[in-house]
VOKEKE-587033 format. One record per residue: residue in three letters; x, y, z of N, C-alpha, C in turn; residue number from 1. Coordinates in nm, 2 decimals. Layout:
REM VOKEKE-587033
[ala,[X,Y,Z],[X,Y,Z],[X,Y,Z],NUM] ...
//
This chain:
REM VOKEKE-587033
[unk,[1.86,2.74,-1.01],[1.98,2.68,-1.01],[1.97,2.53,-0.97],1] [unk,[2.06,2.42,-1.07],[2.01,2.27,-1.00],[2.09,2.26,-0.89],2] [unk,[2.04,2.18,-0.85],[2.14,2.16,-0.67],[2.24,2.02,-0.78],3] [unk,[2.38,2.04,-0.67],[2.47,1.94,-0.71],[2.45,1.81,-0.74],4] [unk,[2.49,1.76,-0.82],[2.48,1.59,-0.77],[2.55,1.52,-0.65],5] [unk,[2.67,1.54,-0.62],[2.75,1.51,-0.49],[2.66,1.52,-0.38],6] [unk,[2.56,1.63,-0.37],[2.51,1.62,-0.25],[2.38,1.61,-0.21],7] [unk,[2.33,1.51,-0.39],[2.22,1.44,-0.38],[2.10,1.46,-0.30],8] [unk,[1.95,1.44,-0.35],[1.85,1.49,-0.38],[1.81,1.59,-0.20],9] [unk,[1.77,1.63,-0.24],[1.65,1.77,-0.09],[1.56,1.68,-0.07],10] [unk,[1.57,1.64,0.03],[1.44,1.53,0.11],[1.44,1.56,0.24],11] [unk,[1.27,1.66,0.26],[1.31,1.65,0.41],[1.27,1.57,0.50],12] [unk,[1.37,1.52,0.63],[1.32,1.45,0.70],[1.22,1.35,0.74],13] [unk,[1.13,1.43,0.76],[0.99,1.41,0.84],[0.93,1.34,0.74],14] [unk,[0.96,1.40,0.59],[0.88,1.30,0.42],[0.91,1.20,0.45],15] [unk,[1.08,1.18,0.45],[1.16,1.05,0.46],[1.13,0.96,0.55],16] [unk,[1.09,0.99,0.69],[1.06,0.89,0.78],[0.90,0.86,0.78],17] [unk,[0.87,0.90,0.70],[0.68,0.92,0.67],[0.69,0.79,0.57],18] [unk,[0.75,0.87,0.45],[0.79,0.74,0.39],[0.82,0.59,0.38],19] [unk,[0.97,0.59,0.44],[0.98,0.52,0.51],[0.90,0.38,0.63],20] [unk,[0.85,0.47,0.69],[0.78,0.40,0.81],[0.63,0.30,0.71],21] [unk,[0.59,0.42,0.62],[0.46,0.33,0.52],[0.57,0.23,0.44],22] [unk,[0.63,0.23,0.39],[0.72,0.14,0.31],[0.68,0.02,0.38],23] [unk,[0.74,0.05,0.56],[0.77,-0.08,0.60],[0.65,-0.18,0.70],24] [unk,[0.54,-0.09,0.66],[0.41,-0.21,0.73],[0.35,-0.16,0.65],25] [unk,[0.36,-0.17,0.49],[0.30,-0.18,0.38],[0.16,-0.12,0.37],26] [unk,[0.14,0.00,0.41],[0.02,0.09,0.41],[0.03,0.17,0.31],27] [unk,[-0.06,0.20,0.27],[-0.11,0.34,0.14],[-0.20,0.41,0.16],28] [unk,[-0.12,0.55,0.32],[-0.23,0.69,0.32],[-0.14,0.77,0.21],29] [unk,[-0.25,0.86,0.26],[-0.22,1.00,0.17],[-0.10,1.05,0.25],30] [unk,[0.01,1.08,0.20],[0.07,1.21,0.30],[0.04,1.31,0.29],31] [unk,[0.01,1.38,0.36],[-0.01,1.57,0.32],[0.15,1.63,0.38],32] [unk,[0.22,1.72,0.29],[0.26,1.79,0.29],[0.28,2.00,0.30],33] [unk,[0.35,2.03,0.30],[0.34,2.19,0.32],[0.48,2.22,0.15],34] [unk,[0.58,2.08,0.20],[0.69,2.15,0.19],[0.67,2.08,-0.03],35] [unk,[0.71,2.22,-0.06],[0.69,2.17,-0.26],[0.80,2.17,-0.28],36] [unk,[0.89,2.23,-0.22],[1.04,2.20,-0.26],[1.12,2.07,-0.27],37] [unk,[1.06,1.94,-0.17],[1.10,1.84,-0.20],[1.13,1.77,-0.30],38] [unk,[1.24,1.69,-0.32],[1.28,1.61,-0.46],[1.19,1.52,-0.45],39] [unk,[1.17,1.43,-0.56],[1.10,1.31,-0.58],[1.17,1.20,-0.57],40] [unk,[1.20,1.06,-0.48],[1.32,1.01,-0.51],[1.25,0.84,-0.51],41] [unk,[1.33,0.77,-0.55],[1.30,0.62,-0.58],[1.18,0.57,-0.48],42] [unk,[1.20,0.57,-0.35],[1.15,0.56,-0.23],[0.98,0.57,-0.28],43] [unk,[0.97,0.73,-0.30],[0.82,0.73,-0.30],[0.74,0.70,-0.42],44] [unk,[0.82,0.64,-0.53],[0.69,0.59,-0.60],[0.57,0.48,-0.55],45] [unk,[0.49,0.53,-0.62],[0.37,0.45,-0.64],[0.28,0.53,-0.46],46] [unk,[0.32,0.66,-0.45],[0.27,0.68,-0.29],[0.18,0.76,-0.35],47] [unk,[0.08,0.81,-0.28],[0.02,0.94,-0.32],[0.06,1.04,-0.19],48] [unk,[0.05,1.17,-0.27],[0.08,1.30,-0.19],[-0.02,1.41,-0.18],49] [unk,[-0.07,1.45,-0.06],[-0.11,1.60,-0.07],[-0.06,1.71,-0.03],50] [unk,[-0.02,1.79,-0.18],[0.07,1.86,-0.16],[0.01,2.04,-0.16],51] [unk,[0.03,2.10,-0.05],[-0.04,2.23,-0.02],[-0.04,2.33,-0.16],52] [unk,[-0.14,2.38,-0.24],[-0.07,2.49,-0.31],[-0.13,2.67,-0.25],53] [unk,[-0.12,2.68,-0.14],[-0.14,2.78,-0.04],[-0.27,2.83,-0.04],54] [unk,[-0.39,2.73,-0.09],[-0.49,2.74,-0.08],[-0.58,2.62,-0.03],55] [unk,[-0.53,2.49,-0.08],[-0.60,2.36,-0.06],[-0.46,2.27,-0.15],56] [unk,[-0.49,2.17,-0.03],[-0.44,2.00,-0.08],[-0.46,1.98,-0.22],57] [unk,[-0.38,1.92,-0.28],[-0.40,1.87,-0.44],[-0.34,1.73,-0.39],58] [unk,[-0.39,1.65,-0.45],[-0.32,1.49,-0.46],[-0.26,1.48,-0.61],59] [unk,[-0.12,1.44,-0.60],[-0.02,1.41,-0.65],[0.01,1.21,-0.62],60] [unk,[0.00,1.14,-0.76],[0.01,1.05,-0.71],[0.18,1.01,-0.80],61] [unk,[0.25,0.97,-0.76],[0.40,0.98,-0.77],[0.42,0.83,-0.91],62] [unk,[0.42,0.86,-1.02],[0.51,0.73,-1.11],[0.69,0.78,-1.13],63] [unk,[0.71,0.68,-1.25],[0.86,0.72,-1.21],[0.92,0.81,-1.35],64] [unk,[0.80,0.84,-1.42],[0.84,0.98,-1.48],[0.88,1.12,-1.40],65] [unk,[0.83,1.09,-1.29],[0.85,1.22,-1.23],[0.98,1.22,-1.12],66] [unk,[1.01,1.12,-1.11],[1.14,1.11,-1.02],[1.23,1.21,-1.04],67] [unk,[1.32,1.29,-0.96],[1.42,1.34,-0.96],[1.33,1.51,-0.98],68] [unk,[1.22,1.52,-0.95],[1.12,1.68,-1.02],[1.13,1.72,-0.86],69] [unk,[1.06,1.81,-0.84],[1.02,1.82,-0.73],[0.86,1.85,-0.75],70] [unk,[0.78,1.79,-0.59],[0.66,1.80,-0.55],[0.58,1.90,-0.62],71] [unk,[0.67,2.03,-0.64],[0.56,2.15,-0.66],[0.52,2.18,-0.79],72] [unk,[0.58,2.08,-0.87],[0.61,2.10,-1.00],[0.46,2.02,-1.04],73] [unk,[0.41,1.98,-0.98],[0.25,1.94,-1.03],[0.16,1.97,-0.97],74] [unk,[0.16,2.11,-0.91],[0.07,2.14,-0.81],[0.07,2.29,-0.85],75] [unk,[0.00,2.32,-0.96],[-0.01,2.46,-0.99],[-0.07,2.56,-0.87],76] [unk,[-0.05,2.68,-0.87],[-0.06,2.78,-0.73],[-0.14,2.88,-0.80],77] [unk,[-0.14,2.94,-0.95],[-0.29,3.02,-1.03],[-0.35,2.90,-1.09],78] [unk,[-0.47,2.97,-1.09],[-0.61,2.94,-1.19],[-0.61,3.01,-1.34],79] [unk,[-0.56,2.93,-1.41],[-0.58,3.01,-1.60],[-0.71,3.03,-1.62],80] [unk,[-0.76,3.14,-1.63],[-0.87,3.16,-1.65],[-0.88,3.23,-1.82],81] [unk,[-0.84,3.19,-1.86],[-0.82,3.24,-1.99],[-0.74,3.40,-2.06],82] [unk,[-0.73,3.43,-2.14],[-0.62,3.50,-2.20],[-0.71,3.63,-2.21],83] [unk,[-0.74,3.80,-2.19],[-0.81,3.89,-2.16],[-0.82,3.90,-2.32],84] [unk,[-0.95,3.92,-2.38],[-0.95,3.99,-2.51],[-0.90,4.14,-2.52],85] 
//
């Protein structure tokens, strides 16, 4: 189900002031994350992210095609190992 617009994008906290804080003395680490649920919002383009898929960090680097997605949406959690004959 989409979340409302009125009550505008899922950003938690701790992203936001991670964010934030690199925004404003102009640094470019990696963040590592847990949380995939997060929205993608104006703020963090051009950041990169490592985002958990409950096995190991994947880096996610954020353009503005992806805005408004969330995090987990490019961080696959199986391996395709192909289709069983």
């Amino acid at each position: 189900m989409v979340r409302s617009l009125k009550k505008g994008f899922y950003v938690n906290p701790k992203i936001e002031k991670k964010v934030q804080d690199m925004v404003s003395s102009w640094d470019k680490k990696v963040i590592k994350t847990w949380d995939r649920a997060c929205q993608i919002t104006p703020d963090m383009l051009w950041f990169t992210f490592a985002v958990h898929n409950w096995k190991q960090f994947v880096s996610v680097y954020i353009t503005e095609d992806m805005m408004g997605h969330r995090l987990g949406e490019f961080v696959p959690t199986r391996t395709f190992r192909g289709h069983p004959f």
